[in-house]
VOGU-3710 file (C-alpha; in Angstrom, 3 decimals, decimal comma):
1> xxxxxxxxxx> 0,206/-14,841/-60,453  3,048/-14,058/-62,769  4,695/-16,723/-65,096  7,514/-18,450/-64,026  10,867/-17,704/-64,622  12,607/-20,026/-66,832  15,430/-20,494/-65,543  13,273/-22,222/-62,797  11,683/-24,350/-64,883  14,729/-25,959/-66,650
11> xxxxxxxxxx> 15,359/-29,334/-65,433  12,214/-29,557/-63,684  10,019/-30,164/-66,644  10,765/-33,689/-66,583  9,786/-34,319/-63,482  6,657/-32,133/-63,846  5,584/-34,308/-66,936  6,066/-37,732/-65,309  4,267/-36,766/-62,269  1,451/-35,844/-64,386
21> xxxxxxxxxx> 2,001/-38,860/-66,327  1,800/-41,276/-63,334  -1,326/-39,941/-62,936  -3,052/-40,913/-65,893  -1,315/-40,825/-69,588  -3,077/-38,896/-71,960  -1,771/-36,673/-75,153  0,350/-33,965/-75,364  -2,234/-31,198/-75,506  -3,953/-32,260/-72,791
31> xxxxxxxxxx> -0,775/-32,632/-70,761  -0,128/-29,145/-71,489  -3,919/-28,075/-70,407  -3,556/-30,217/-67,331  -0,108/-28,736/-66,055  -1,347/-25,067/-66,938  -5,147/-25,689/-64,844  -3,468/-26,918/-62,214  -0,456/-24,766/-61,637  -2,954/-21,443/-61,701
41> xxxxxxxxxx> -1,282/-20,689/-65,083  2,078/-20,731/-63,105  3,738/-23,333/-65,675  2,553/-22,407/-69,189  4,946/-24,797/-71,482  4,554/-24,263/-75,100  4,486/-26,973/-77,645  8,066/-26,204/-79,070  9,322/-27,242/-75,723  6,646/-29,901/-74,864
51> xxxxxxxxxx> 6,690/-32,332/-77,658  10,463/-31,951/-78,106  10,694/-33,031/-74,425  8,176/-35,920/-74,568  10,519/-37,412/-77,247  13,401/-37,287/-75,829  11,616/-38,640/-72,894  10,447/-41,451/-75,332  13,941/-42,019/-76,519  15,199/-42,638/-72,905
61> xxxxxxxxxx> 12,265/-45,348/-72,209  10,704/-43,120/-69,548  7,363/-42,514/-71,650  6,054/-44,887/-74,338  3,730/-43,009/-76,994  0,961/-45,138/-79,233  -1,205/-43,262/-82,097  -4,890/-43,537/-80,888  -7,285/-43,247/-83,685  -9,871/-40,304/-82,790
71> xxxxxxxxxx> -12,636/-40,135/-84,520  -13,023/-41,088/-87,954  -9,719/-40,242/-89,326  -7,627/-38,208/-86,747  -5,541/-40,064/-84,504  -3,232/-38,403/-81,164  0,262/-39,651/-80,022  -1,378/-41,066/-76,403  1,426/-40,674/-73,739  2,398/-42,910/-70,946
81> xxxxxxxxxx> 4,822/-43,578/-67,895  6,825/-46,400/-68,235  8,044/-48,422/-65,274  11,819/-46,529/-65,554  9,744/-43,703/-65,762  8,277/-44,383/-62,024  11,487/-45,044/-61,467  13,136/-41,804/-62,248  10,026/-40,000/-60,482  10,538/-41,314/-57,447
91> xxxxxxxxxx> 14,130/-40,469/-57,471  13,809/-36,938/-58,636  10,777/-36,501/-55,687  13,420/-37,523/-53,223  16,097/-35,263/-54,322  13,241/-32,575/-54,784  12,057/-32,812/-50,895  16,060/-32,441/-49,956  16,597/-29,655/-51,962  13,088/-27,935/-50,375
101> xxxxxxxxxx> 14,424/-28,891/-46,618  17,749/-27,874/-47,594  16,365/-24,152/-49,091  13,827/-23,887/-45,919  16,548/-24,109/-43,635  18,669/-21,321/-45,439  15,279/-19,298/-46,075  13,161/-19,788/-43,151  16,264/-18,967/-40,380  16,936/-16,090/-42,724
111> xxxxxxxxx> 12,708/-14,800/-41,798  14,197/-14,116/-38,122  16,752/-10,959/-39,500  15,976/-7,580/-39,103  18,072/-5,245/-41,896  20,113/-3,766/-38,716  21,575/-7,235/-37,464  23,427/-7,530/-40,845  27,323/-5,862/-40,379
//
């Protein structure tokens, strides 16, 4: 499967990291594992986009992040939804299902055109 396009991906990031958050918080390498496994690869975000993202998300109050000590002297930044952060993912799922119905109806209708009924 090839990568995804970018473009795509912008302002959809977000919402991929909350749903993944509402699922269980965790830090931000495993987020990044998690969203690659189960995509197929599709959505590889690196770090320089990941951990700026996370913070900003943090700065908003839809993520809260707490230092976990791992190990003897390593700790992670531990990441996890906040109840605005439900909030905003339930919102962005709604708009997301329009915006599919909305494209299906262009795309799909568009499935029944041959090239020679186009003038």
């Amino acid at each position: 499967m090839k990568y995804l396009n970018r473009e795509m991906l912008h302002g959809n990031a977000e919402t991929l990291v909350l749903a993944m958050l509402a699922e269980q918080g965790c830090h931000g390498y495993r987020l990044r594992q998690e969203l690659a496994a189960r995509s197929h690869n599709y959505f590889q975000m690196g770090f320089g986009r990941l951990y700026p993202l996370l913070r900003s998300m943090e700065c908003r109050r839809l993520v809260t992040a707490r230092r976990v000590k791992v190990g003897k002297s390593r700790e992670q930044k531990r990441y996890a939804i906040t109840a605005r952060g439900l909030a905003e993912l339930r919102e962005r799922k709604r708009r997301w299902h329009q915006f599919c119905a909305a494209m299906d109806r262009i795309l799909l209708a568009s499935d029944d055109v041959s090239p020679g009924d186009i003038s």
